[in-house]
N, C-alpha and C positions, 0 to 999 in steps of 0.2 A: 654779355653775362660775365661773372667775376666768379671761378672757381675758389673754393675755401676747404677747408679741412675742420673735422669736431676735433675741437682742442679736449672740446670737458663735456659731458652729459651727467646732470644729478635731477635724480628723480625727487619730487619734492614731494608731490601725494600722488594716486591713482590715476591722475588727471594731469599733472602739470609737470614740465620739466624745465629746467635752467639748460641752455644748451651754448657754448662755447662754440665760434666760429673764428676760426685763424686763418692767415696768408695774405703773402703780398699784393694781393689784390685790393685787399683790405685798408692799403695803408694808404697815407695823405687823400680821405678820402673827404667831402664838405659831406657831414653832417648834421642836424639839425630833431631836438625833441620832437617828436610825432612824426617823424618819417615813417618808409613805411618799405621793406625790402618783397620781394616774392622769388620765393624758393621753388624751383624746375622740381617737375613729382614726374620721375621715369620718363621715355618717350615724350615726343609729341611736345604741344606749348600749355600743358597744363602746369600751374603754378599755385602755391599757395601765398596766402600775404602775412607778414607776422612784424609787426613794431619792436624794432630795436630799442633793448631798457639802455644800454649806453654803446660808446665806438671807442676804440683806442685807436686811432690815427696814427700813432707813433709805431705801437707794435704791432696793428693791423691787426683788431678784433673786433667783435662786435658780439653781444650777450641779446637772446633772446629768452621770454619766459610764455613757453609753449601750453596752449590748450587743446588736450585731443578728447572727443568726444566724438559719438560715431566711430562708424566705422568706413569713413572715406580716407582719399589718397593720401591728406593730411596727416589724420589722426596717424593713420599707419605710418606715416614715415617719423610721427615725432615719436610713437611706440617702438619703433623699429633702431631708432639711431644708437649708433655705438662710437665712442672716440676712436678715432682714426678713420670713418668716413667719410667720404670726398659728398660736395653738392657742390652747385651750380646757381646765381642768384642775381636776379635784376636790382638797380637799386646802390645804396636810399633815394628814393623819389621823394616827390609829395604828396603827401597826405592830407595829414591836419597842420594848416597852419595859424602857429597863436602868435606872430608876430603883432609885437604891439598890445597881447591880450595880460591887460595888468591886474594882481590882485586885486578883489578878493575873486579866488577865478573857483568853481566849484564842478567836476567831471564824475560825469557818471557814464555807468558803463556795466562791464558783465566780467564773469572771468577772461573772458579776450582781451577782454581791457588792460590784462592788467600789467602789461610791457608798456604802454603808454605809463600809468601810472609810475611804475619807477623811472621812467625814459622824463619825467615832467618834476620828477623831486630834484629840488633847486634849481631850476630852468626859468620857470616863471618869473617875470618881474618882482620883485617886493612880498616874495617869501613862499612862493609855490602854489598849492593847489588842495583843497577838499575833495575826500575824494569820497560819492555814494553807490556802491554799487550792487546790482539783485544776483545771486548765487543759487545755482541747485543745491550745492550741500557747506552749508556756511562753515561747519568743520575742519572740513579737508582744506577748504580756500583760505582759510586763516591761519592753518601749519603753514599752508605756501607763502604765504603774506609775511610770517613771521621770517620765516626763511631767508627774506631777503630786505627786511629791516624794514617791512610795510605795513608793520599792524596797525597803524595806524587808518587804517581804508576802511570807510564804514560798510557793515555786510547786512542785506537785506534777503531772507531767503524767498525764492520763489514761490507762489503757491497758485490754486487750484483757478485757473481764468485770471491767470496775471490781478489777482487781487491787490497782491503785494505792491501795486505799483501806484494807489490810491494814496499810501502811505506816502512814497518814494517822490508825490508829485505835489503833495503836501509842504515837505518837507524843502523841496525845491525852491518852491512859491515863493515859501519864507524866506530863504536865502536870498533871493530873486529883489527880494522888496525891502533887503539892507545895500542892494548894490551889487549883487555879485553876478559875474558873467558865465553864461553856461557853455561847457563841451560836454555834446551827449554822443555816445558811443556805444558801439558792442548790437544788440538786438535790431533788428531795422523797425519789428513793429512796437517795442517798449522806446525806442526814439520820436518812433510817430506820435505814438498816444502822448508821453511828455511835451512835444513840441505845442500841440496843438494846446497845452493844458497852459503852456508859458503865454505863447501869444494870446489866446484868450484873455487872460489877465492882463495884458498890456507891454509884457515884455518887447523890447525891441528886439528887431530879428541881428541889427549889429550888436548884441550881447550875446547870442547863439551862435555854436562851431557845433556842427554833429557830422557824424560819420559813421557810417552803417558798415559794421563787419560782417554781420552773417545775418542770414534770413530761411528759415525752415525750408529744406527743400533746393535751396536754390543754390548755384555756385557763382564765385566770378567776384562777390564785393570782397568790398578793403576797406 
């Protein structure tokens, strides 16, 4: 594990925080967009997982852009955190890997998503990444967005039996059938329903990267 220090904590909305992680452990470290770190929650080997937006290798940091929701181990420690606390953190490992994944690349995802999202601005081969993603309160998420030079992320808000995702799966297709390769992320069963909506259509599965962070109920994905 690689001890760190909060360099910086800024609340961005209700929901989201930018959080500074400093120290020598941090430095000359190989990292790589979509990685993916997990942060030690008290005792025991529970961990949370959270996508580093970038890494300074030289000064030995690394920026994450936190979503708490709930009230689990996580939520609470990204609510809880103040600069100058010490954690403890596995990592960067592997995640999503888009080696070789070249424009026109198109990621969808959730507010979890959205440390990938700036961890993948300028990464990508041949000019980055579209990004579509569904939102409980598209408001709040786009002051966060704005915050950090992302408003460009397209926001779809949620609604009543994942309706909203007819829309989202629409909209995909079409992108799908100019070329573009999909990373689906964030919800496990708005991955599912999407995925199923791609292949049906005839998308190849080597045009699909997904990765499931969270799923009602359940702990442990990344």
């Amino acid at each position: 594990m690689r001890p760190a220090r909060v360099a910086a904590v800024e609340t961005l909305s209700p929901h989201l925080r930018l959080i500074e992680l400093e120290g020598d452990a941090l430095k000359d470290v190989a990292w790589t967009a979509g990685q993916k770190i997990q942060v030690a929650m008290g005792a025991g080997l529970s961990a949370r997982t959270y996508t580093p937006m970038s890494w300074d290798t030289r000064k030995g940091s690394t920026r994450l852009l936190a979503f708490s929701h709930g009230d689990g181990p996580g939520s609470r420690w990204v609510r809880g955190l103040r600069e100058g606390d010490t954690c403890q953190f596995f990592g960067p490992r592997r995640s999503l890997d888009l080696a070789g994944f070249e424009a026109p690349v198109v990621v969808f995802g959730d507010e979890t998503s959205f440390g990938l999202a700036a961890a993948l601005r300028g990464n990508l081969q041949a000019g980055g990444a579209l990004h579509v993603y569904e939102a409980t309160d598209v408001e709040e998420s786009q002051h966060a967005l704005n915050a950090v030079n992302l408003g460009q992320v397209r926001l779809m808000a949620r609604s009543a039996n994942d309706a909203h995702l007819a829309t989202i799966e629409a909209e995909l297709l079409r992108l799908a059938a100019n070329g573009a390769r999909l990373v689906l992320t964030g919800k496990a069963s708005s991955i599912q329903r999407i995925s199923r909506a791609l292949k049906a259509a005839g998308v190849a599965s080597s045009r699909i990267k997904a990765k499931a962070y969270w799923a009602p109920g359940k702990t442990g994905l990344d």
